[in-house]
Backbone as numpy.savetxt, mean C-alpha at the origin, in Angstrom:
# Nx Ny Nz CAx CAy CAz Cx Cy Cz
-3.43 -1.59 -10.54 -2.14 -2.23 -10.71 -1.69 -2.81 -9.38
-1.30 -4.30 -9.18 -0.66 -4.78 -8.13 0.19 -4.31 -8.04
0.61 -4.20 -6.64 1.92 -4.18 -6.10 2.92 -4.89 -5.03
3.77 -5.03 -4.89 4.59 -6.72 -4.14 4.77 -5.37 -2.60
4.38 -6.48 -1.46 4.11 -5.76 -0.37 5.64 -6.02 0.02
6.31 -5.42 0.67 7.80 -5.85 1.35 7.87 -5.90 2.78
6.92 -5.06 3.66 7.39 -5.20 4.91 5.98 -4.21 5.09
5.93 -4.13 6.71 4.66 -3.22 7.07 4.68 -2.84 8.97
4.43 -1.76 9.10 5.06 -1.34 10.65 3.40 -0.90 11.02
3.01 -1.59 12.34 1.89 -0.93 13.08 2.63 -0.79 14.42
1.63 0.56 14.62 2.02 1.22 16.06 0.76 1.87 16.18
0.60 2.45 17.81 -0.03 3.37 18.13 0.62 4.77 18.42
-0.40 5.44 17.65 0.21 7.19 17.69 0.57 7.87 19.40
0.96 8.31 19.01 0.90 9.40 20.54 -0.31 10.15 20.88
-1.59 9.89 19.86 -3.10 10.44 20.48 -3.72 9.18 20.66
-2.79 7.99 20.90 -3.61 6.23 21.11 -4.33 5.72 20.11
-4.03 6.40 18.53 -4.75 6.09 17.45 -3.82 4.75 16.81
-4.97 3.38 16.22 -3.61 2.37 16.05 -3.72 2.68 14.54
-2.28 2.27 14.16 -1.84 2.61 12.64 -0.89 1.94 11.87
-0.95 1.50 10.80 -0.45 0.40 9.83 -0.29 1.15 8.65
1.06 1.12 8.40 2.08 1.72 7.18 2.49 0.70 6.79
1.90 0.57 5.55 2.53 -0.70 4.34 3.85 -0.25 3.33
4.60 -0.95 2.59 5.64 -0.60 2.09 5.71 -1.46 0.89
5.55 -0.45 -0.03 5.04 -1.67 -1.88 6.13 -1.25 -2.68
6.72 -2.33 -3.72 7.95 -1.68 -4.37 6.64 -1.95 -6.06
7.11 -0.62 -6.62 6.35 -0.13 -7.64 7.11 -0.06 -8.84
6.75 -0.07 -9.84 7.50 0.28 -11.09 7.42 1.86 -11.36
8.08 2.62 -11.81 8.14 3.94 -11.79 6.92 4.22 -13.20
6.68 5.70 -13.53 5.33 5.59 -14.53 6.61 6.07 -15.45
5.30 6.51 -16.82 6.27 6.34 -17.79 6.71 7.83 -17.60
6.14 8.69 -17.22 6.32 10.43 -16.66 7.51 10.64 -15.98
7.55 9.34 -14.73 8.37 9.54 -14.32 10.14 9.07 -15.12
9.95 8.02 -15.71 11.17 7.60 -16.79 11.50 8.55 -17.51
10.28 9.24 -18.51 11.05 10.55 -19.17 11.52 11.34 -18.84
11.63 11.37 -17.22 12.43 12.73 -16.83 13.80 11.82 -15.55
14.27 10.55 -15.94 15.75 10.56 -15.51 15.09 8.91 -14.25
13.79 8.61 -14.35 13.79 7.61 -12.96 14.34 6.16 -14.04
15.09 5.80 -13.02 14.93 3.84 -13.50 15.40 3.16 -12.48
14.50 1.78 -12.88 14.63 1.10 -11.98 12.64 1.40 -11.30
12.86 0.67 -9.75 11.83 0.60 -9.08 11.51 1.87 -8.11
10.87 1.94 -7.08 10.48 2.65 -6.16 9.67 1.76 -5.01
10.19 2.56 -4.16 9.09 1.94 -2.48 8.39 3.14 -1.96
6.87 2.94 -2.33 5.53 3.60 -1.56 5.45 3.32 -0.33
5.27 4.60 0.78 4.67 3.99 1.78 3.20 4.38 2.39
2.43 3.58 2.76 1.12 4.15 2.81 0.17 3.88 3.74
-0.27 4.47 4.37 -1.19 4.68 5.89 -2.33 4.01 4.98
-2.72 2.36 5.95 -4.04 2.07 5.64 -5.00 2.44 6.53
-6.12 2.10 6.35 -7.57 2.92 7.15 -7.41 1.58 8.63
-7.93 1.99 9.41 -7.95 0.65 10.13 -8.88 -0.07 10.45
-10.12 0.21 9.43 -10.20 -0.82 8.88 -10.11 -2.68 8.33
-8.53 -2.09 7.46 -7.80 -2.77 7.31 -6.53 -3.50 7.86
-6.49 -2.96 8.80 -5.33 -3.40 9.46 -5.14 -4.92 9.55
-6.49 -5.63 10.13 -6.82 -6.93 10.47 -5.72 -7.50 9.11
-5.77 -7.19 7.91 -5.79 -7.93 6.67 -4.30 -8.25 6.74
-3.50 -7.53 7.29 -1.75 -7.38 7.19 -1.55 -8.01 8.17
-0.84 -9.25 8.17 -0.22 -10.20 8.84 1.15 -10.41 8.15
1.90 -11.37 9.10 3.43 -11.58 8.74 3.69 -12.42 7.41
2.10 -13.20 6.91 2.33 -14.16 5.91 2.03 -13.06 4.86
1.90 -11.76 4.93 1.58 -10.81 3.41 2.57 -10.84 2.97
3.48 -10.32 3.57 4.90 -9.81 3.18 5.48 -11.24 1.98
5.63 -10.41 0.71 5.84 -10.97 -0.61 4.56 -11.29 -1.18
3.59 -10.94 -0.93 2.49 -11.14 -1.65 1.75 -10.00 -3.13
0.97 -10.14 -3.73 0.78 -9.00 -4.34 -0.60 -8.33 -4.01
-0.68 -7.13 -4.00 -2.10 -6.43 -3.58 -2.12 -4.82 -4.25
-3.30 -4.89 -3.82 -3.97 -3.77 -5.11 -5.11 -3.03 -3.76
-4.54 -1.88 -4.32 -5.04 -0.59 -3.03 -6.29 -0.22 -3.74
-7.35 0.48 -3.24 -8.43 0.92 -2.77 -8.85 2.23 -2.91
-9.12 3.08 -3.54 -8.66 4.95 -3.28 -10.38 5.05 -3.02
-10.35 6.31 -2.44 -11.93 7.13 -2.31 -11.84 8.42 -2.06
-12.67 9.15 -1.33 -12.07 10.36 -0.93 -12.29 10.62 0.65
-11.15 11.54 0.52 -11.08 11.36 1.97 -11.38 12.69 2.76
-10.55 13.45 3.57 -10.49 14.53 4.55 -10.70 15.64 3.05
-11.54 16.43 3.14 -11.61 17.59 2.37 -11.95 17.34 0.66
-11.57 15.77 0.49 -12.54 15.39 -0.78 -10.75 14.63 -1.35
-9.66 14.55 -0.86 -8.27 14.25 -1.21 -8.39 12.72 -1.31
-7.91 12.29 -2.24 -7.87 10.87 -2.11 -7.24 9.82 -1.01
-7.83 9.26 -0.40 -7.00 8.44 0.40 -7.46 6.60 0.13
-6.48 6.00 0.55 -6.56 4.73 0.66 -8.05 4.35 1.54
-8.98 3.59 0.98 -9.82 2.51 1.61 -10.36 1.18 1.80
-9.37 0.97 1.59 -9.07 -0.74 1.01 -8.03 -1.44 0.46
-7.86 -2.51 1.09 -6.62 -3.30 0.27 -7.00 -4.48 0.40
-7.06 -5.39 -1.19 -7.25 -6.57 -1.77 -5.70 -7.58 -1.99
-5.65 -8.12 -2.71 -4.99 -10.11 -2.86 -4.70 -8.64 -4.69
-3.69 -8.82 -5.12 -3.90 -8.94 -6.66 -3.98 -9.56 -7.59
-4.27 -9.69 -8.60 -5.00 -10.66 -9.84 -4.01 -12.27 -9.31
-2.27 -11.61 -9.81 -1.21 -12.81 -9.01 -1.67 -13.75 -8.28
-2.05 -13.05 -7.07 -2.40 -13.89 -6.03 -3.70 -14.90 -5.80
-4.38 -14.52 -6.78 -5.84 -14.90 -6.92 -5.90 -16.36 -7.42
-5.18 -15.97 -8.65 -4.63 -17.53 -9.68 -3.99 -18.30 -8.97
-3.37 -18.00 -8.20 -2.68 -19.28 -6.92 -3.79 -20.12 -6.73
């Protein structure tokens, strides 16, 4: 499922590690509606860096579609981020 990117903050950590937190506004699931959500939500989410290159100032309002694998201990984490279907048909 795409999601509309809104804004995105890179920094370097305090161990000199560089890092890019994206910020996607989501539609809530339907789990979450039956128990009181409406309206939208904003994810925020540590990409691999990897990816970092991909997030520039022209993303912001675009649509994109995350990546999962496994990560530290077998937990899912983000490994990739694509353009979504939206953006493709442009």
């Amino acid at each position: 499922m795409s999601a509309l990117l809104i804004g995105y903050r890179k920094f370097v950590s305090k161990k000199g590690t560089s890092c890019c937190i994206v910020s996607f506004i989501n539609d809530y699931t339907a789990f979450d509606c039956s128990h009181g959500a409406v309206g939208q939500k904003v994810d925020e989410v540590f990409l691999p860096e990897t990816c970092h290159g991909l997030i520039q100032p022209d993303s912001v309002g675009r649509y994109y579609e995350l990546e999962y694998g496994a990560g530290i201990g077998g937990r899912p984490a983000v490994t990739g981020i694509h353009l979504g279907p939206e953006e493709v048909k442009k």
